[in-house]
C-alpha positions as CSV (number, residue, x, y, z in Angstrom):
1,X,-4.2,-43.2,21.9
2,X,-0.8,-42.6,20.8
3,X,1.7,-45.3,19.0
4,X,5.5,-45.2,17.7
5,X,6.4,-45.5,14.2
6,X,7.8,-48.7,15.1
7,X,4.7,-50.2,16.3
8,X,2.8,-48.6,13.2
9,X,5.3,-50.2,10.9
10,X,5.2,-53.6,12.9
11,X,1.1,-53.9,12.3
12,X,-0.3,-55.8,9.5
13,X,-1.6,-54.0,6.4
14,X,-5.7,-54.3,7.6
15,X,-4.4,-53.4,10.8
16,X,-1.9,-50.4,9.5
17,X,-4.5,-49.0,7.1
18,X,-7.3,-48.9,10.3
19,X,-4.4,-47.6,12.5
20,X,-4.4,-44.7,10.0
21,X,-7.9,-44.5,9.5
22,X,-8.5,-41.1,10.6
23,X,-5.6,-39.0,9.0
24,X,-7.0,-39.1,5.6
25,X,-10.9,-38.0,5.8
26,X,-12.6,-41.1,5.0
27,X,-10.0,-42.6,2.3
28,X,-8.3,-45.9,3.3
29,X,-6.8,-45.9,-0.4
30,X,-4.2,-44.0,0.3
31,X,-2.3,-45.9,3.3
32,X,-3.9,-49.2,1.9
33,X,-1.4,-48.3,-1.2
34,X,1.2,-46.7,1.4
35,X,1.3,-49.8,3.6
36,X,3.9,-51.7,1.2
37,X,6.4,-49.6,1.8
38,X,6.8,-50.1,5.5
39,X,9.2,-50.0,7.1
40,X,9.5,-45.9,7.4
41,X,12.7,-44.8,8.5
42,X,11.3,-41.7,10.0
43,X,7.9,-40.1,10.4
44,X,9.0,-37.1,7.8
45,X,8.9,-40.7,5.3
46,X,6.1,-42.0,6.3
47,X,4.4,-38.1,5.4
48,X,6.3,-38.4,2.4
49,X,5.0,-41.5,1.2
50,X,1.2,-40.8,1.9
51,X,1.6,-37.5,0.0
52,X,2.8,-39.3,-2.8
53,X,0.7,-41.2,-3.0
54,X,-2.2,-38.9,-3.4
55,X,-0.2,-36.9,-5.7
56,X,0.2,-40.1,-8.2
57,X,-3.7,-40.9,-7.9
58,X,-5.8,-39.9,-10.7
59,X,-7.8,-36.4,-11.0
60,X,-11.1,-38.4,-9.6
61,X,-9.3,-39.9,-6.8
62,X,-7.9,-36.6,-5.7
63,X,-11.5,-34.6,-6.3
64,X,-13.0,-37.7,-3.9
65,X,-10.7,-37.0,-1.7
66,X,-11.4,-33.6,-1.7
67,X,-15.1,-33.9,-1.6
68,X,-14.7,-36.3,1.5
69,X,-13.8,-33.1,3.4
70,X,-17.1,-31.0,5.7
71,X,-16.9,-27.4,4.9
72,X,-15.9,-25.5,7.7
73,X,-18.8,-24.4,10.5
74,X,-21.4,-26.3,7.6
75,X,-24.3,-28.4,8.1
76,X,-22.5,-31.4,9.1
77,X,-20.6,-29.4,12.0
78,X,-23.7,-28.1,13.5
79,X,-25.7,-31.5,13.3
80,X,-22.1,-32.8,14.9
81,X,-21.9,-35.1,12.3
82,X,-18.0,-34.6,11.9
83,X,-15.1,-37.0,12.5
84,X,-13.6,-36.9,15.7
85,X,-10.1,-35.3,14.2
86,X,-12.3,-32.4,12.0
87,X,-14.1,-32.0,15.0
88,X,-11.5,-31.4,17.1
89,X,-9.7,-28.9,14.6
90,X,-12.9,-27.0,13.9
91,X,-13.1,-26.5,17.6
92,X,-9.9,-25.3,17.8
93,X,-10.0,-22.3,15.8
94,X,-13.2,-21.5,17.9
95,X,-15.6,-22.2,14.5
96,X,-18.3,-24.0,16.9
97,X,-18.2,-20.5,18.3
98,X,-19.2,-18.3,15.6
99,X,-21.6,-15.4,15.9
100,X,-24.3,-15.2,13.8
101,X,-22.8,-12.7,11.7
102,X,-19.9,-15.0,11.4
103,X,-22.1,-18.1,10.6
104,X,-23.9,-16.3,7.6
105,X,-20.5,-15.1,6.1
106,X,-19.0,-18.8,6.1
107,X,-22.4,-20.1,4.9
108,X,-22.3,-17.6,1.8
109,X,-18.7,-18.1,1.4
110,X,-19.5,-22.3,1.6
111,X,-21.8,-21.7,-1.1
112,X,-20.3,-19.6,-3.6
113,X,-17.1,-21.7,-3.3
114,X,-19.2,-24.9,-3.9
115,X,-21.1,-23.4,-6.8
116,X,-17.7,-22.2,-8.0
117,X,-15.1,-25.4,-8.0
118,X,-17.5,-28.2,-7.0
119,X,-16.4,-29.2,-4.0
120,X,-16.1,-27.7,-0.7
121,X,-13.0,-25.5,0.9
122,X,-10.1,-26.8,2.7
123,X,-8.3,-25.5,5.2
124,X,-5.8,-26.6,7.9
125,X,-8.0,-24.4,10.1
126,X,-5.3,-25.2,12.9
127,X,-2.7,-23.3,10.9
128,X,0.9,-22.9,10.6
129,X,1.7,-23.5,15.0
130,X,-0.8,-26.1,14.9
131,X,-2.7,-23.3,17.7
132,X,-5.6,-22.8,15.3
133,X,-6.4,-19.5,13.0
134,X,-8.2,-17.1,14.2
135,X,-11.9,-17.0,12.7
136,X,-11.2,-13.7,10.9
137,X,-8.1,-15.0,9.3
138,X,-9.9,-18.5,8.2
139,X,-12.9,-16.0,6.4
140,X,-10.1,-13.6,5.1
141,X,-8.4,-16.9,3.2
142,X,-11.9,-18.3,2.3
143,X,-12.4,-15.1,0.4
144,X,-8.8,-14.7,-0.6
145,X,-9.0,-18.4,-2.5
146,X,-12.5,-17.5,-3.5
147,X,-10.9,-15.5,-6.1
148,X,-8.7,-18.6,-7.7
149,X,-8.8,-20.6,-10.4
150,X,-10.2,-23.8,-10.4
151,X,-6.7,-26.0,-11.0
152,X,-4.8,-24.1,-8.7
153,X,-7.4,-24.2,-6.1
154,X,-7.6,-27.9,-6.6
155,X,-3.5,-28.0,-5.5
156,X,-4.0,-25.9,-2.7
157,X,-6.9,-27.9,-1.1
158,X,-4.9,-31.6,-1.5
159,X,-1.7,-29.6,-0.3
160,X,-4.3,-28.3,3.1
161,X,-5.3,-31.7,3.1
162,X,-1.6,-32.8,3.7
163,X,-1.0,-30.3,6.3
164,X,-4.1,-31.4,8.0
165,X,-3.1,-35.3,7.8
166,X,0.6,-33.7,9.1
167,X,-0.7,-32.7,12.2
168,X,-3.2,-35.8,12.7
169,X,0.2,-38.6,12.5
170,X,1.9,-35.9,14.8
171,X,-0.7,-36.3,17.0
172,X,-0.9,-40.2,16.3
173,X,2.9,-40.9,16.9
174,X,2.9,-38.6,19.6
175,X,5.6,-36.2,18.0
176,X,6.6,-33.2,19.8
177,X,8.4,-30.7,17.7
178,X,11.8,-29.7,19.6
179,X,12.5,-26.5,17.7
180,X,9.5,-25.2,15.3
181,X,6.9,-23.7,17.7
182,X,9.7,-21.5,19.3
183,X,11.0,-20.7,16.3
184,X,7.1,-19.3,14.9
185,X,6.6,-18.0,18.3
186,X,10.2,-15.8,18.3
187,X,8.8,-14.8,15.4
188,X,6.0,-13.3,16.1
189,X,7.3,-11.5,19.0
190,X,9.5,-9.5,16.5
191,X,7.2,-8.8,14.2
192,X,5.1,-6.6,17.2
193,X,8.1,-4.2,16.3
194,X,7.2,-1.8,13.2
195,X,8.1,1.0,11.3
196,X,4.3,1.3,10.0
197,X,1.0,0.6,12.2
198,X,-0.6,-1.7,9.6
199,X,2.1,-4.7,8.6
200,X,5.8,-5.2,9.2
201,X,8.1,-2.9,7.8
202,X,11.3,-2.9,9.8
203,X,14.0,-1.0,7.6
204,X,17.7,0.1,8.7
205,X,18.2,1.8,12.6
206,X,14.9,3.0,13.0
207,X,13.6,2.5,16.4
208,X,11.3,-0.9,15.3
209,X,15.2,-2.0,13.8
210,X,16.6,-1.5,17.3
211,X,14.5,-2.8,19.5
212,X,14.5,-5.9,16.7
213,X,18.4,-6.3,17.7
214,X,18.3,-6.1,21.2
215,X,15.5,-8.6,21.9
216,X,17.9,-10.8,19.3
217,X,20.8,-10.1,21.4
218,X,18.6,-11.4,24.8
219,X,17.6,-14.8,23.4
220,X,21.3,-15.4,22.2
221,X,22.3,-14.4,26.0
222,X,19.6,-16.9,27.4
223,X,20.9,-19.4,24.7
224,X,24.2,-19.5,26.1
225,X,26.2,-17.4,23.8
226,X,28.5,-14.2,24.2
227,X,26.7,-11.8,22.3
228,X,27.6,-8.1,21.1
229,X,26.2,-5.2,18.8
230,X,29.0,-4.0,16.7
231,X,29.5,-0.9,15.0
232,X,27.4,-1.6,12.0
233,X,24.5,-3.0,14.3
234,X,25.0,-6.9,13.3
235,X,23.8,-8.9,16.4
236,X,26.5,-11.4,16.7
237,X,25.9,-14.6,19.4
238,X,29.3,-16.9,19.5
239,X,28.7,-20.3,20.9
240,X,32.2,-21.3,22.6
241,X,33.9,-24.2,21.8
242,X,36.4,-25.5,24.2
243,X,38.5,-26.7,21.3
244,X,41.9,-25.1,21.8
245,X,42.7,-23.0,18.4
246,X,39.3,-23.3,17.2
247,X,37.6,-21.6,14.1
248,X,34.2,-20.2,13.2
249,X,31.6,-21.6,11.5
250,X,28.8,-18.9,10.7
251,X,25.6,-18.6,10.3
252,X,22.7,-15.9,10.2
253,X,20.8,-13.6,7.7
254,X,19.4,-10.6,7.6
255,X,16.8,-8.8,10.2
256,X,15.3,-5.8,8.8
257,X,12.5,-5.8,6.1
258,X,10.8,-4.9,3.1
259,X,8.4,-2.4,3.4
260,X,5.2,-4.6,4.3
261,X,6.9,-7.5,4.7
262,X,6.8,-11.3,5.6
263,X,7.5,-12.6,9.3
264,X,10.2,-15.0,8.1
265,X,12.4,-13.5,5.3
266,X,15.8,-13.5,6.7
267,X,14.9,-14.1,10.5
268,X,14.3,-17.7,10.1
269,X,17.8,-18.0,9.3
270,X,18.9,-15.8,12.7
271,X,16.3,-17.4,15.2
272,X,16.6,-21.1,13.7
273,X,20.0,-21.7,15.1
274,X,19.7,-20.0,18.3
275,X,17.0,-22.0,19.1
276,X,19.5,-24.7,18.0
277,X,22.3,-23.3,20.3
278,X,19.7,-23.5,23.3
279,X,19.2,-26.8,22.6
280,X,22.8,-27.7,22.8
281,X,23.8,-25.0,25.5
282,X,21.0,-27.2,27.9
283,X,22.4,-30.7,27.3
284,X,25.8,-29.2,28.3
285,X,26.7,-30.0,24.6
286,X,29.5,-28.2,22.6
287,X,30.9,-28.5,19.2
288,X,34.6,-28.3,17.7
289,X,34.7,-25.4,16.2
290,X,33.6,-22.0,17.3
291,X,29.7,-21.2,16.3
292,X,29.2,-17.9,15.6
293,X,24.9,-16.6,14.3
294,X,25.1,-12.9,12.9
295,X,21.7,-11.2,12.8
296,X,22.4,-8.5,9.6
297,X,21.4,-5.2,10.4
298,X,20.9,-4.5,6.7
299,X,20.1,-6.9,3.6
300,X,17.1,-5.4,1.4
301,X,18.5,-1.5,0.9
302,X,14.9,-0.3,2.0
303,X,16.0,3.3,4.0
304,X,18.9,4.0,2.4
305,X,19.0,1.8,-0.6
306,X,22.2,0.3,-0.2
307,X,22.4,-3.4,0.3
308,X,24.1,-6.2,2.5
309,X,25.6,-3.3,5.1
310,X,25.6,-5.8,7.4
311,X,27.5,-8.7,5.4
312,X,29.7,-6.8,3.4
313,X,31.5,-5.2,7.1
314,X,31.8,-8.9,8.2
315,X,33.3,-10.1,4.9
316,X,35.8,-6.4,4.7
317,X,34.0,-4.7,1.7
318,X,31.9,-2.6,3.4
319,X,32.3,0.9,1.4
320,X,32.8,3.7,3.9
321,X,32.0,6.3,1.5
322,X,27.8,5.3,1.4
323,X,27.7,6.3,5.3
324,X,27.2,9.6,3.6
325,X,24.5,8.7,2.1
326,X,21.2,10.1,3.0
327,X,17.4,9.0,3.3
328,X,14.3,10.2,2.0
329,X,14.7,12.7,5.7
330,X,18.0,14.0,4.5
331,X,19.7,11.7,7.5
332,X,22.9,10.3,6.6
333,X,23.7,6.2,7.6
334,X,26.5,7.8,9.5
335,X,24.3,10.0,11.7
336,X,21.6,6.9,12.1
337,X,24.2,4.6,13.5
338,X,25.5,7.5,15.6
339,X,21.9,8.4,17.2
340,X,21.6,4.5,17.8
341,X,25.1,4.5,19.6
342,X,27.3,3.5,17.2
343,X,30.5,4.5,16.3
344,X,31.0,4.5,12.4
345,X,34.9,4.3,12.8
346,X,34.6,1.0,13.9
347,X,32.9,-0.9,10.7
348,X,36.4,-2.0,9.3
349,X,37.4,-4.0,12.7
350,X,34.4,-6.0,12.0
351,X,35.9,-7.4,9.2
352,X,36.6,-11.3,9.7
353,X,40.3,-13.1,8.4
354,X,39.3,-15.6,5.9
355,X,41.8,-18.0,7.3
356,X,40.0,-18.3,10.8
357,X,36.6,-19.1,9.2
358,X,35.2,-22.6,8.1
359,X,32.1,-21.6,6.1
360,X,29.2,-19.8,6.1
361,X,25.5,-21.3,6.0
362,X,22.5,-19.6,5.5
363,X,19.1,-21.1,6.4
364,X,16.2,-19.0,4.5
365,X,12.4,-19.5,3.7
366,X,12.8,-20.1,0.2
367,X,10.7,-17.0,-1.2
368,X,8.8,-18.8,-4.1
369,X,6.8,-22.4,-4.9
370,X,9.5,-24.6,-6.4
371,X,9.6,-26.5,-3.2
372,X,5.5,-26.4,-2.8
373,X,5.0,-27.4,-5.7
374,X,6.8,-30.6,-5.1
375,X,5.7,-31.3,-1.8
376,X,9.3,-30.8,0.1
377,X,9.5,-29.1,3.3
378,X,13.7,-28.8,2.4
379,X,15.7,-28.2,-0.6
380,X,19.4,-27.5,-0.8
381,X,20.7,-24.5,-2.8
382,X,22.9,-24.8,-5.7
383,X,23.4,-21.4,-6.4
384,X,22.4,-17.6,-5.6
385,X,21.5,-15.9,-8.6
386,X,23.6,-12.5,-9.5
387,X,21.5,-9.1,-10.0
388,X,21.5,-6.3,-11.5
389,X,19.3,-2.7,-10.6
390,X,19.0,0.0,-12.1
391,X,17.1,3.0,-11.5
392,X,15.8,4.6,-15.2
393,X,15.0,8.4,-15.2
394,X,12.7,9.6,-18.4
395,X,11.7,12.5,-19.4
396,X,9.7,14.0,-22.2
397,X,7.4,17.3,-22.6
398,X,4.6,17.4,-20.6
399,X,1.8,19.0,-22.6
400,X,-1.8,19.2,-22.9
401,X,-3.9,15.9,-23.3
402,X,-6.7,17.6,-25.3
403,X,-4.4,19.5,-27.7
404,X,-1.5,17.5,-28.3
405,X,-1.9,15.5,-31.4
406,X,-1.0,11.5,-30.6
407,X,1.8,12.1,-33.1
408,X,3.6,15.3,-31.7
409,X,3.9,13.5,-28.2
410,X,6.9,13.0,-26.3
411,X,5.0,10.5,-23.7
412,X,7.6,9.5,-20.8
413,X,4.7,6.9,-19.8
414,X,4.4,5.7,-22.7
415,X,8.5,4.9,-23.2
416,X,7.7,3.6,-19.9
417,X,5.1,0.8,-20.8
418,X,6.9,-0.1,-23.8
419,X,10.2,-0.3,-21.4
420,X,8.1,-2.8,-19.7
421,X,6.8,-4.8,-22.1
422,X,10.8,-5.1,-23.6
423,X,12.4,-6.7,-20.1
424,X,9.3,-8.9,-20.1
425,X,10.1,-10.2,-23.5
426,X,14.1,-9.9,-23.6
427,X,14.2,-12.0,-19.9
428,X,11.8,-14.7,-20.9
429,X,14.4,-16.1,-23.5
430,X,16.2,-17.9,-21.0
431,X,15.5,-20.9,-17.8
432,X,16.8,-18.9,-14.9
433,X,16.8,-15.4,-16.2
434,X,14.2,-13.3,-14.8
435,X,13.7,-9.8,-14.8
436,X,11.0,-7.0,-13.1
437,X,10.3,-3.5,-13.2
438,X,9.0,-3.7,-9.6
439,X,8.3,0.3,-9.2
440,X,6.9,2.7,-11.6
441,X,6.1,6.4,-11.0
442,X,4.5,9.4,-13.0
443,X,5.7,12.2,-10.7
444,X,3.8,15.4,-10.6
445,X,1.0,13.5,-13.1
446,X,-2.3,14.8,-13.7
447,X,-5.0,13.2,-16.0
448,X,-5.1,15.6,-18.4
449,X,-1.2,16.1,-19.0
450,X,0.7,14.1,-21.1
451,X,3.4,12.9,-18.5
452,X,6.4,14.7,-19.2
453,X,8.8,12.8,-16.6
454,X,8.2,9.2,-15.6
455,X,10.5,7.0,-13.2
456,X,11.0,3.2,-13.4
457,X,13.7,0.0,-11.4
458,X,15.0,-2.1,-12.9
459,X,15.6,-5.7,-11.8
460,X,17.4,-8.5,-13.7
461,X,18.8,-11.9,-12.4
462,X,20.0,-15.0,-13.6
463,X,22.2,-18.0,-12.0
464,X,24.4,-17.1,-15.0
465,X,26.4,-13.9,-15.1
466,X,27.1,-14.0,-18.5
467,X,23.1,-14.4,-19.1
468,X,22.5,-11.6,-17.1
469,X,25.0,-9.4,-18.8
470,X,24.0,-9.8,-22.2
471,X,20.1,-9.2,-21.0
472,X,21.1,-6.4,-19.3
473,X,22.8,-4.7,-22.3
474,X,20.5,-5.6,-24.8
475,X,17.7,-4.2,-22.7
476,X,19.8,-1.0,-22.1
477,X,20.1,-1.1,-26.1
478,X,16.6,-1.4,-26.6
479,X,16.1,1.4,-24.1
480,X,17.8,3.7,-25.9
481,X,16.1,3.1,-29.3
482,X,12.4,3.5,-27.7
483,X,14.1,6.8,-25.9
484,X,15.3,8.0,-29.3
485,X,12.1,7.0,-31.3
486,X,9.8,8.7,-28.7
487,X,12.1,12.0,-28.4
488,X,12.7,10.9,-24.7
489,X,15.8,11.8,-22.8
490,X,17.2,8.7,-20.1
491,X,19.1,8.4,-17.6
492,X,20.2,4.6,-16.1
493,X,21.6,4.5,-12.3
494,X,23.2,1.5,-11.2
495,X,22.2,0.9,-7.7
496,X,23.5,-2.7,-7.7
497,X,25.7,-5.0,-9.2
498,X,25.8,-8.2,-7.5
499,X,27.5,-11.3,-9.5
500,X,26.0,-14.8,-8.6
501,X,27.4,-16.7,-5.8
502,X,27.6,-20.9,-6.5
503,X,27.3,-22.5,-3.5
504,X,30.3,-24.9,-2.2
505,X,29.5,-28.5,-3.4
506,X,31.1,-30.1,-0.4
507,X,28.6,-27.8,1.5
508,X,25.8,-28.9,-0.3
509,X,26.6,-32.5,0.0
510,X,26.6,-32.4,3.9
511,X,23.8,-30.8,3.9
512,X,21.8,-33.3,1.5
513,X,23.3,-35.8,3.4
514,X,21.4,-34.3,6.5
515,X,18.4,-34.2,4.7
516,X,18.5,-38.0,3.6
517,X,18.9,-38.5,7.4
518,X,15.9,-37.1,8.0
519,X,14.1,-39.4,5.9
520,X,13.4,-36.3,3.2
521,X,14.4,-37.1,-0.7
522,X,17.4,-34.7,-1.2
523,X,16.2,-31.6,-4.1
524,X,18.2,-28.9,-5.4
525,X,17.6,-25.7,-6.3
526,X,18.6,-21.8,-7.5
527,X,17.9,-19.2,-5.8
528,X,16.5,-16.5,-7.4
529,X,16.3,-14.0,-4.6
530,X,19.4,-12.5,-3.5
531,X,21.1,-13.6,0.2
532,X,23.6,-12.2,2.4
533,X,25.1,-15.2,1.4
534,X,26.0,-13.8,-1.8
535,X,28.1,-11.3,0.2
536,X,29.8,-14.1,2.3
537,X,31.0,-15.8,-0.6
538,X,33.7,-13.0,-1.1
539,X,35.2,-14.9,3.1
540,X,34.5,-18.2,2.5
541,X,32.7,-21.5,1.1
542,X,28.6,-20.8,1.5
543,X,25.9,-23.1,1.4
544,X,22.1,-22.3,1.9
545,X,19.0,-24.5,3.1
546,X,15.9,-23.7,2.0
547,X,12.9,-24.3,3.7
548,X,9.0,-24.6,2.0
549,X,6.9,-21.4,1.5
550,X,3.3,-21.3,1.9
551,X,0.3,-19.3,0.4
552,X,1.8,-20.2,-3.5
553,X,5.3,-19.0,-2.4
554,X,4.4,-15.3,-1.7
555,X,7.3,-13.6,0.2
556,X,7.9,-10.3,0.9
557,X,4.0,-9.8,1.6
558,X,2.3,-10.7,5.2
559,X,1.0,-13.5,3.8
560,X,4.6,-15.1,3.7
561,X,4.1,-18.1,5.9
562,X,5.8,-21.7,6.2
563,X,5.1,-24.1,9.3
564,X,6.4,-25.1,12.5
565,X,7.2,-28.8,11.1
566,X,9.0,-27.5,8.2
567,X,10.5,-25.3,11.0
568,X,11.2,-27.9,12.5
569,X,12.7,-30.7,10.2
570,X,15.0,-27.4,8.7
571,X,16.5,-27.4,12.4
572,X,16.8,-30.8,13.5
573,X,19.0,-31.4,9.6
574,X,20.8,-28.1,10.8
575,X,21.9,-29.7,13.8
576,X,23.0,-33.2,12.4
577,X,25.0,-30.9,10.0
578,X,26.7,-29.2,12.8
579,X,27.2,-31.9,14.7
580,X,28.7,-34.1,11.9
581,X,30.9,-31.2,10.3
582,X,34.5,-31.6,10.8
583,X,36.9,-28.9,12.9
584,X,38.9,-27.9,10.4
585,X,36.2,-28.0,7.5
């Protein structure tokens, strides 16, 4: 039996907490304390207020809470001792189905977990589409969390336990999620397209990248949109308005990958609004101003390891000379965007005039747990971080490991690790400075040669230019003392040079205002990860939404995952910001 949020919030509090009953396994503290309150504006409060008020219960409370939970497929399943809602969500990832192979893994898994943490394993078994995981994916996370420790596993069972009480009110107040499920769901039909059999990996006009941009291109046509390829391969859909002398407000992100990448990174923000668009384009609905969504061809540099192709021809500052620059195949961009069908002359007519352009606003799965961590399925971003890669060359003697006295050697490795060591310690001096050495190679090594040559990137970021140009020179400074102590000759390429990009507060403020709408507390945050957004800023005002990660915040790794509510919530604050934004900005 189903009920409105107006009935629930009309009920008395014994009446409210036994409506409830069944969200929360067997813990009628939670909307006894939730029940005062009432009224919720909006079901995304009335999640918000249960959550916190497990979050500001005490360590025992939480740990009871946890321990009210049945493992998954355990004794209480089989005996069909279960609650009617874990019943029905244990069912529908198929675990009353097991094999017997399948039951003895979960029971071994059950145990060591128990033994381990002291209370049993959570999981929103009917996953991110609220379709149910698959059995191999629930025993893969099982022995993925296995592996945790026992505070952080604590956070990620109460924050299961949240998405599981999610999807029981859903079910309560009979919600029906307008946009999320087709959002997942587009999503995983582009993820079918791959440069590599095992994971995603879809990098700049391979054949995975163009079949990417034409299935793009056909759900922007079936949206309603005029929709073109241009030169560079950005898939541009422009929803109409009938406003005489209107401009453009745009949208979009990038949608190739990383190698071995996430689902979400970047497509989110391209298959969000034309899911949005549909929505409009089918209650005959138009706005004032011209909407345009641009599906980047290229954002992460992967092939050719140049970055924001796409972006940088819609903002003018594409570079014409890198279409001579080639791949690890010796092919040129220039003669991959001619075998894909496009001309190369035509990049600098993509170019858009600042004056016909309102702003530019990204939607993106964050890429890290600052919103997880607080429970938000939304944040608004206050700025992109700037960045700064090189790529460092080293190279020393290579020499005999058996012969070569520690003293007498000229260890590239070696300058390596201590390179290493020195960005670690030089970028943890200040709040939003960060910096990585995300790829480090010993070519030609052997194990009994001293490495002669060794190959590092390096990655440093910081909301504040001037932080990140200081760290950036005193870690080149230090470089070149461990260089000169170690008899080591270096090289530094600068493959990127990216200054931050602060996001327009007038932006920002419409879109907290959307959020608060929603019934969501508005939160801020940086951006630490870098956005085609970044590149926009050089056109026009940008503003970014971010929307909750899952699995700790891991991006750019097939576990990268978020929800179809978050989905969800992300487009229906999208679409009040569209519809309240004015025509001439």
């Amino acid at each position: 039996m189903t009920m409105t949020l107006s009935e629930l919030n009309a009920l008395d509090p014994a009446a409210f907490v036994q409506a409830l009953h069944g969200i929360y396994e067997h813990s009628p503290w939670i909307p006894e304390r939730a029940a005062a309150q009432r009224p919720f504006a909006s079901v995304a409060a009335l999640k918000q207020a249960l959550q916190k008020v497990v979050t500001e219960a005490t360590l025992d409370e939480q740990l009871g809470l946890i321990r009210a939970h049945p493992e998954l497929a355990g004794k209480a399943a089989i005996a069909g001792q279960l609650t009617a809602e874990s019943t029905n969500e244990q069912a529908k990832s198929g675990l009353n189905l097991c094999s017997p192979e399948e039951f003895t893994i979960l029971h071994k898994l059950n145990a060591d977990y128990n033994a381990k943490f002291g209370f049993p394993f959570i999981l929103a078994v009917k996953g991110p589409t609220g379709n149910g995981l698959s059995r191999q994916a629930i025993i893969d996370t099982f022995s993925r969390r296995l592996k945790n420790q026992r505070a952080d596993e604590t956070t990620e069972c109460l924050r299961q336990i949240h998405r599981i009480a999610e999807m029981r009110l859903n079910d309560l107040l009979g919600v029906k999620l307008e946009f999320g499920p087709q959002v997942m769901q587009w999503a995983e039909t582009l993820a079918q397209w791959s440069d590599d059999e095992d994971g995603l990996t879809c990098a700049y006009m391979t054949d995975a990248h163009r079949k990417t941009a034409s299935q793009l291109a056909d759900w922007m046509r079936e949206a309603g949109m005029d929709v073109h390829i241009d030169a560079v391969g950005n898939v541009v859909g422009r929803y109409v308005s009938p406003a005489p002398g209107a401009k453009m407000l745009i949208t979009g992100s990038h949608y190739d990958t990383v190698r071995n990448g996430g689902k979400y990174d970047g497509r989110l923000g391209i298959l969000l609004p034309i899911a949005i668009v549909r929505h409009l384009h089918q209650r005959g609905e138009t706005l004032p101003f011209n909407f345009e969504i641009i599906g980047f061809a290229e954002e992460e540099g992967v092939r050719f390891r140049s970055t924001f192709l796409g972006s940088n021809a819609v903002t003018g500052h594409f570079d014409l000379s890198l279409l001579d620059t080639a791949d690890s195949q010796g092919i040129t961009i220039r003669e991959a965007l001619k075998a894909a069908g496009h001309d190369p002359a035509g990049i600098p007519a993509i170019a858009r005039k600042r004056e016909d352009v309102l702003a530019f606003v990204e939607v993106h799965i964050e890429q890290g747990p600052v919103l997880l961590e607080r429970g938000l399925p939304l944040g608004v971003v206050t700025a992109i971080a700037g960045s700064s890669r090189y790529l460092v060359e080293l190279t020393g003697l290579a020499s005999h490991a058996g012969t070569t006295p520690m003293n007498m050697r000229k260890d590239a490795a070696a300058a390596a690790a201590e390179i290493v060591l020195l960005v670690e310690q030089r970028c943890a001096q200040a709040p939003s400075l960060v910096g990585t050495v995300g790829q480090l190679s010993v070519p030609g090594g052997s194990v009994n040669v001293v490495p002669g040559a060794c190959k590092l990137s390096l990655d440093i970021r910081a909301a504040d230019d001037g932080v990140r140009q200081a760290a950036v020179r005193d870690v080149m400074d230090g470089v070149a003392k461990i260089c000169a102590r170690r008899q080591i000759e270096f090289k530094a390429e600068q493959i990127v040079e990216a200054a931050a990009a602060p996001c327009s507060p007038a932006l920002m403020q419409r879109l907290g205002d959307a959020v608060e709408r929603q019934g969501l507390p508005r939160f801020d945050l940086l951006s630490g990860a870098g956005h085609d957004a970044m590149a926009m800023a050089a056109l026009t005002d940008v503003a970014m939404l971010f929307t909750r990660c899952g699995n700790g915040g891991i991006s750019h790794n097939p576990l990268e995952t978020m929800t179809a509510d978050d989905a969800d919530i992300a487009a229906q604050v999208f679409l009040d910001f569209l519809r309240s934004f004015p025509s001439e900005g």
